[in-house]
C-alpha positions in Angstrom: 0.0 0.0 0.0 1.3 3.5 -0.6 1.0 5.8 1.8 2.4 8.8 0.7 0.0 11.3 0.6 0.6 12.7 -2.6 0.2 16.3 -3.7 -2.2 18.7 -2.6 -5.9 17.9 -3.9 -7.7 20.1 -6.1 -10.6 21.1 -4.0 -12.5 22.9 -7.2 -12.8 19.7 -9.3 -15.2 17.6 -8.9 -14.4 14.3 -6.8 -16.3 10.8 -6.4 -15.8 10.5 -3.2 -18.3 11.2 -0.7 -16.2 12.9 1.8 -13.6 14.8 0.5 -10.2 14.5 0.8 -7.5 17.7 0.7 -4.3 18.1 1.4 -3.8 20.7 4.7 0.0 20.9 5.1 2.6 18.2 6.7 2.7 15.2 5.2 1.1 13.1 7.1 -1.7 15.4 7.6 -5.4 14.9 6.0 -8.4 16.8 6.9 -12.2 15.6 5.9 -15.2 17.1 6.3 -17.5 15.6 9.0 -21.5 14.8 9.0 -21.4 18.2 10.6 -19.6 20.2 8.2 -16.6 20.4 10.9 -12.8 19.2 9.9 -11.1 16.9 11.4 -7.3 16.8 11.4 -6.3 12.8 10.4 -3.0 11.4 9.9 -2.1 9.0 7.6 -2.2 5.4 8.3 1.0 4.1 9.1 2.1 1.1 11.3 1.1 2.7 14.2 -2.3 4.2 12.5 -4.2 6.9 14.5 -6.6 9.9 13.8 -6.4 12.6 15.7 -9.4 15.1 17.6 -11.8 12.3 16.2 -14.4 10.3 18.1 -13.3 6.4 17.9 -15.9 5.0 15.1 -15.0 5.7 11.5 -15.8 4.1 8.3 -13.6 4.0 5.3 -13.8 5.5 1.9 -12.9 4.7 -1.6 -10.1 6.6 -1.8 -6.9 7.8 -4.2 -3.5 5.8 -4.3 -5.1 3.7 -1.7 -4.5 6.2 1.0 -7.0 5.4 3.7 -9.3 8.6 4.4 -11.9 8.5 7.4 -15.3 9.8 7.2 -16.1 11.2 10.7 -19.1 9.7 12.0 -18.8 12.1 15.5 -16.2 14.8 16.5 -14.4 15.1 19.7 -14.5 18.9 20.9 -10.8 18.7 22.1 -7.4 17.6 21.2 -5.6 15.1 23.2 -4.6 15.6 27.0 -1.2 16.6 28.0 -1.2 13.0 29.7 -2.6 11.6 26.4 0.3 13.4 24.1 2.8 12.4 27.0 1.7 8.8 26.2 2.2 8.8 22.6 5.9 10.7 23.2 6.9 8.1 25.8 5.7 4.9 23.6 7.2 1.7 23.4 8.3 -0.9 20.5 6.5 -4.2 20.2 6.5 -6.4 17.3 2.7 -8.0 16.3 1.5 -9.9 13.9 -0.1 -7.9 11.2 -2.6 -8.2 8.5 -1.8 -4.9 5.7 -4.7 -6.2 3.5 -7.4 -8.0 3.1 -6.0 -11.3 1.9 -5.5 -11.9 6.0 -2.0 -12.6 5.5 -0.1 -12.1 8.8 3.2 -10.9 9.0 5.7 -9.3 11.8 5.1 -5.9 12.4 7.3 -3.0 14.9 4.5 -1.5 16.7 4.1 0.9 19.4 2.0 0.5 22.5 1.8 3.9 25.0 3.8 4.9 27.8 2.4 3.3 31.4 0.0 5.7 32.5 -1.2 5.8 36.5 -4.2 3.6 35.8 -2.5 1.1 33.5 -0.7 -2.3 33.4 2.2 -3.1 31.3 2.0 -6.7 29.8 4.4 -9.1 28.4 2.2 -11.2 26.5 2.8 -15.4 26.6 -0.4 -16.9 24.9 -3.2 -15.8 22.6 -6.0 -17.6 21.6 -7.5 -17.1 18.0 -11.4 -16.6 17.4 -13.2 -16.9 14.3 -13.9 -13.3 14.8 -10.0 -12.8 14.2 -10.7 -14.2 11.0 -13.4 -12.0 10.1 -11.1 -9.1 11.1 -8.0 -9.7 9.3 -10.1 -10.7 6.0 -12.5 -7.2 6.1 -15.4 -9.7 6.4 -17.5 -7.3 8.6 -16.4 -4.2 6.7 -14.7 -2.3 9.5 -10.9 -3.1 9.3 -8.5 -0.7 9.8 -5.3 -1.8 8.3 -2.3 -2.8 9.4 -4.3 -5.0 11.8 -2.6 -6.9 14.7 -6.1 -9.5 15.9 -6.5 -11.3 19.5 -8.5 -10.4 21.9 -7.5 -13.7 24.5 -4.3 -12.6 25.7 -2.4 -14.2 29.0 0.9 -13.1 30.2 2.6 -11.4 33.3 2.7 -8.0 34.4 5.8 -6.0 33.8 5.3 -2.7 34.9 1.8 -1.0 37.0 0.5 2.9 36.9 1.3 4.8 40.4 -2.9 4.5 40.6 -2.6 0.8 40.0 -3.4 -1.1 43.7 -5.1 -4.7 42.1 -2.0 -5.9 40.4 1.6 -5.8 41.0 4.9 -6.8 38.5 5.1 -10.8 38.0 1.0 -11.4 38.2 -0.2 -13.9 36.0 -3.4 -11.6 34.3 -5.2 -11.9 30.9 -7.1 -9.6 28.8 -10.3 -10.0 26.8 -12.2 -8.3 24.1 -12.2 -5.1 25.9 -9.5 -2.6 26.7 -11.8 0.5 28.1 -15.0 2.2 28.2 -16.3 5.8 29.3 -16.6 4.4 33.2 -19.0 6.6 34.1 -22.5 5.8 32.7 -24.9 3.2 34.0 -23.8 0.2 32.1 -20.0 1.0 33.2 -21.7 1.4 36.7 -23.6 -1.6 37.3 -20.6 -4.0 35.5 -21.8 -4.1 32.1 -19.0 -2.8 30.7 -19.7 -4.2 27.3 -22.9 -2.6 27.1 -20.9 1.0 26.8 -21.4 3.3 23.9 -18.3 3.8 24.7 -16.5 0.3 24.7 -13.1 0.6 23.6 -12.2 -3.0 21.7 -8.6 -5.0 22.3 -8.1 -4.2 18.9 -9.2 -2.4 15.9 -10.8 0.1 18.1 -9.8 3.8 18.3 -8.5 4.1 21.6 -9.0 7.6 24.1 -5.9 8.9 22.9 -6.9 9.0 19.3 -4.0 5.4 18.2 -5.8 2.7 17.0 -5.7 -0.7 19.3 -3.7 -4.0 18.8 -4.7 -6.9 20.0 -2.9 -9.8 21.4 -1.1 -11.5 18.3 2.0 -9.1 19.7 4.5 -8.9 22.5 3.3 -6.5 24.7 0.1 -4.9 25.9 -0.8 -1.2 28.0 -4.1 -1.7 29.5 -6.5 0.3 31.7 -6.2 -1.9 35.1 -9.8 -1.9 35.4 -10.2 -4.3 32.0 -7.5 -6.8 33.1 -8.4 -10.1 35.1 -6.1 -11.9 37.3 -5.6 -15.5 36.3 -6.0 -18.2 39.7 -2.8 -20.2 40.5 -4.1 -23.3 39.2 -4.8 -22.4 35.8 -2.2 -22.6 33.4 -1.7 -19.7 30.8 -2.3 -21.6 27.3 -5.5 -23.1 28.6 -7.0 -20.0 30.1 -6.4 -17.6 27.3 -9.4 -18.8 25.2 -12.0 -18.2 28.3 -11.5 -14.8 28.0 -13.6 -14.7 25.1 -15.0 -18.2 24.5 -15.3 -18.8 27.9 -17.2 -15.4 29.0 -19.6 -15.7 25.7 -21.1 -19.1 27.5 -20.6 -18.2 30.9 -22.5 -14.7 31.2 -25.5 -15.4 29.2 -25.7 -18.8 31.4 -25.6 -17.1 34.3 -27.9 -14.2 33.7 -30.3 -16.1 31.8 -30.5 -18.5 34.5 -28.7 -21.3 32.6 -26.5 -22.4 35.7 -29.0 -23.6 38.2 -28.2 -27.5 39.3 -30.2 -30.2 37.8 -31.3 -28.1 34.9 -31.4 -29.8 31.5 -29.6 -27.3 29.0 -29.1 -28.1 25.3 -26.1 -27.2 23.8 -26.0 -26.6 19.9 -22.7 -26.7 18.2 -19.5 -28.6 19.8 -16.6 -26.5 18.4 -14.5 -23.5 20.3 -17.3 -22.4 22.4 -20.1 -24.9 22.6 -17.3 -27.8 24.3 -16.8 -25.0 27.0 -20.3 -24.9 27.3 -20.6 -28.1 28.3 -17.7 -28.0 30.7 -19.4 -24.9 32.1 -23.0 -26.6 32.4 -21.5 -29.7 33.8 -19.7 -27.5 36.8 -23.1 -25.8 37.5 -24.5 -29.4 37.8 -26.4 -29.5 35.1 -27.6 -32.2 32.7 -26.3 -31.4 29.3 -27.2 -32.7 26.2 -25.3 -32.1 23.0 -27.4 -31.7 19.7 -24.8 -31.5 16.9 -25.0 -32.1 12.9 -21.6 -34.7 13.4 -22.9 -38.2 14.2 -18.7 -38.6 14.7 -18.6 -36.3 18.2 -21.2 -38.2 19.9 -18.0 -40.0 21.8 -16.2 -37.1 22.6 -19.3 -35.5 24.1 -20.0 -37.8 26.3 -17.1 -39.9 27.4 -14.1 -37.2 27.2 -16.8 -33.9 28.1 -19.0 -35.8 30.1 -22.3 -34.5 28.3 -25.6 -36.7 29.7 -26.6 -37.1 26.1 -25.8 -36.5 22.5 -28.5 -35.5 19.8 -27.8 -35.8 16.1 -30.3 -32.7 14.4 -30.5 -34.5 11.2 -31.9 -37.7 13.4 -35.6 -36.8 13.4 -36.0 -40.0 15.5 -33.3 -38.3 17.8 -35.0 -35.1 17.8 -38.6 -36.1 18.5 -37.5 -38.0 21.4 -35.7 -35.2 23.0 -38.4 -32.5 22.1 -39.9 -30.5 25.2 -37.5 -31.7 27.4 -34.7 -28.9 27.9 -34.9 -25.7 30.3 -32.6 -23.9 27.8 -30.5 -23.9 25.3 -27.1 -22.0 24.0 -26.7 -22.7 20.0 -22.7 -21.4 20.0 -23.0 -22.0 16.0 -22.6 -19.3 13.8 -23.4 -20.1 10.6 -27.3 -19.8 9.7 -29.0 -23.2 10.9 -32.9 -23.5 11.0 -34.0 -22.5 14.5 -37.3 -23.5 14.3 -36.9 -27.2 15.0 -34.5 -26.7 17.9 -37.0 -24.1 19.4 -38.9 -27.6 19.7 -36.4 -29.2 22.1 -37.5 -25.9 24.9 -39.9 -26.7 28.0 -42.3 -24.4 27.5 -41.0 -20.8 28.9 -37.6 -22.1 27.7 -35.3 -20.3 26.8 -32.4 -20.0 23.6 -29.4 -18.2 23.7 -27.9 -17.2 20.4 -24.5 -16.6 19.9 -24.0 -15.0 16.7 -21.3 -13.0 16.3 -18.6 -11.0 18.9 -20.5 -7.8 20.4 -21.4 -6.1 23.3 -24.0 -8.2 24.4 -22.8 -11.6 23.5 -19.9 -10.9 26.3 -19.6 -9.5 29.8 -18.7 -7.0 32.0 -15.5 -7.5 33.6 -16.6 -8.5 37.2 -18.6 -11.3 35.4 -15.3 -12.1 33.7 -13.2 -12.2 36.6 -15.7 -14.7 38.4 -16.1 -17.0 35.2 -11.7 -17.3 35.4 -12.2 -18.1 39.4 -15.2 -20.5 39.1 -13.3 -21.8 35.9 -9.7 -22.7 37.8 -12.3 -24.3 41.1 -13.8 -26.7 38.9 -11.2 -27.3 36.5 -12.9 -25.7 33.4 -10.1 -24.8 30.5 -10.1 -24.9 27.1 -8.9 -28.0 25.1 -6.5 -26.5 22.3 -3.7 -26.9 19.6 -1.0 -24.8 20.8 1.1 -23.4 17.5 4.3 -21.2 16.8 3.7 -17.7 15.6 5.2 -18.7 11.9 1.9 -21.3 11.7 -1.0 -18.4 12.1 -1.8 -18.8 8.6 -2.2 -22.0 8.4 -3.8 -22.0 11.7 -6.0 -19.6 10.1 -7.0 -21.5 6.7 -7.4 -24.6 9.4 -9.9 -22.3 11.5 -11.8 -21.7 8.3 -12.5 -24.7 7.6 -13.4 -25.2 11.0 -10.3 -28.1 11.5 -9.3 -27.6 15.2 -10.3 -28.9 18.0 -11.1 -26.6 19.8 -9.1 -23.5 19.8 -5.9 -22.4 18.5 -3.4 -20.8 20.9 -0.5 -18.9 19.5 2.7 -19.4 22.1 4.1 -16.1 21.9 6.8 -16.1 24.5 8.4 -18.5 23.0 8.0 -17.7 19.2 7.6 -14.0 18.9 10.3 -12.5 19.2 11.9 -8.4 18.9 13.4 -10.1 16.0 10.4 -11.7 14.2 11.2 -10.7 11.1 14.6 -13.3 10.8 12.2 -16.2 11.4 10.3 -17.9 14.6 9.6 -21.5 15.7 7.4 -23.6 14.0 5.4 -26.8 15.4 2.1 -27.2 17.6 1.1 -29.2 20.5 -1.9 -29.8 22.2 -3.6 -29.8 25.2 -6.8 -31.4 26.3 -8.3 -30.6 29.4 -10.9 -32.7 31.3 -9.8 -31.3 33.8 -7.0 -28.6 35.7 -4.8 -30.3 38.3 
């Protein structure tokens, strides 16, 4: 991609474009004209892309020589804080894995993550899982991707460095990170725990952050995060393990527990045995619930049952199967994402049942952060972890045409201590290992 600029647009010829770029002076400089007729000064994207005096949602343009303009979809009144500039001055180098484009090829990448402000927590990142929404990301699939793009959003590692403000966590904690990095922290959402219910949710990556520099997630080797939006992992859970419940894990968990899918002897239906419906089941079974499995694969009945001790295993093309098991469930959490009929598993609910959809990664399909922190501890008491292929960092892309074709069982987990290095770009590790997890010990 070229990012130079260019020369100085003609602002008296006509232009396709429906907000119009010109050129306003440095190089790196644009300025576009808002919904409100206001400008905006925005710097160029670069490998450490940010906009500047802009609110954090923009949407991207057609534009010439592939420079990426931003149409303004809200305005922020003032420029950045003395701490916020202070931040940006005193940044540090990472390197991440980066998407430029959206063929979703990842690549090592010198990124910057901000000074350690008062409130923060300085991470040296170990382990990140990868989610299908990763996938989405890096490939544009949902139409929102700021390039370069560095994904993960289930990040474990140990703290390096803490804010003067900090008081929960100290250097040498084992903590994770989830799909949140910040919100506003003030309204009634942010209030009552639902931080993911925030207009002003700030997202672990491709997510304009307060200071104006666009979030990276987790495929890198450090993270600066508000210590409000870090959890602390419980001495008997192991890193690799853990790193997917910070995602997978609180997408089952919450909406079980506030949905009141977590009461003992309970009969909840879980649809889908892939990254998130197998924790599912572990979750159910450690609420002391029965659990039946209805899947589409005949060949997972065995794995349900004997190795995730599910009470029983429907196949939904069975209709025998299916009429037998109809009326019989309190609730169900269908964890599958492509577009199944819902009408015949609507069936299998008790009547005042209940279904719980998880479609897609968004405010309401996680949870707030006290939720998050109590999934990890109820998680590492009952020995609830994540059953994944642990891979070197030079494997994400064929970890990542694997995930599209849905061939892992059950989550990929990129070792980043060990494979990502300052010097990425001479080469990494390769291999993969994995770890199943009936149970912690």
């Amino acid at each position: 991609m070229d990012l130079n600029p260019g020369p100085p647009h003609d602002r008296s010829k006509p232009t396709h474009h429906p907000v119009q770029p010109w050129w306003v002076g440095p190089e790196d400089s644009w300025c576009v004209a808002g919904p409100t007729g206001q400008e905006h000064g925005v710097r160029a994207l670069t490998d450490s892309t940010y906009l500047t005096h802009t609110s954090r949602r923009i949407g991207f343009l057609d534009r010439p020589r592939d420079l990426a303009c931003a149409r303004i979809e809200g305005s922020r009144s003032t420029a950045p804080t003395a701490e916020e500039k202070q931040k940006q001055v005193g940044a540090r180098k990472a390197v991440g894995l980066a998407a430029r484009d959206a063929s979703g090829h990842l690549s090592p990448l010198t990124i910057s993550c901000r000074s350690t402000g008062d409130d923060d927590v300085a991470i040296k990142i170990l382990y990140c899982g990868i989610c299908h929404s990763d996938l989405h990301s890096i490939k544009n699939e949902w139409k929102n991707t700021i390039y370069p793009i560095v994904p993960g959003h289930e990040i474990a590692g140990v703290v390096t460095e803490v804010g003067k403000k900090v008081a929960k966590f100290k250097s040498g904690d084992r903590v994770g990170v989830g799909c949140m990095v910040n919100s506003c922290q003030s309204c009634e959402s942010c209030g009552s725990g639902f931080e993911n219910h925030c207009n002003g949710v700030i997202f672990t990556y491709n997510s304009l952050d307060k200071d104006g520099t666009v979030t990276h997630g987790g495929y890198s080797t450090t993270a600066v995060v508000h210590e409000r939006f870090v959890v602390r992992f419980p001495d008997p859970m192991p890193l690799d393990v853990g790193a997917p419940l910070l995602c997978a894990g609180i997408m089952v968990y919450s909406p079980m527990k506030h949905h009141g899918l977590n009461a003992p002897g309970k009969h909840v239906g879980v649809v889908g045995l892939g990254g998130l419906g197998h924790i599912a089941v572990k979750f159910a079974k450690a609420f002391g619930m029965k659990v039946t499995v209805v899947s589409s694969s005949p060949g997972k009945r065995r794995e349900a049952m004997e190795r995730l001790g599910a009470d029983a295993f429907v196949v939904s093309g069975d209709g025998g199967e299916i009429g037998a098991a109809m009326g019989t469930m309190d609730g169900i959490i269908n964890t599958v994402s492509a577009n199944i009929p819902i009408a015949p598993r609507m069936g299998l609910l008790k009547p005042n049942g209940k279904m719980i959809l998880n479609k897609t990664l968004a405010g309401s399909c996680i949870g707030g952060m006290a939720d998050t922190q109590e999934m990890m501890d109820l998680a590492a008491k009952h020995g609830v972890a994540a059953d994944i292929e642990v891979i070197g960092a030079d494997y994400v892309n064929d970890a990542m045409e694997r995930l599209a074709k849905t061939d892992v069982r059950y989550r990929f987990v990129i070792d980043i201590g060990n494979t990502l290095k300052q010097d990425a770009a001479t080469g990494v590790n390769s291999g993969t290992r994995y770890r199943d997890t009936p149970g912690l010990q």
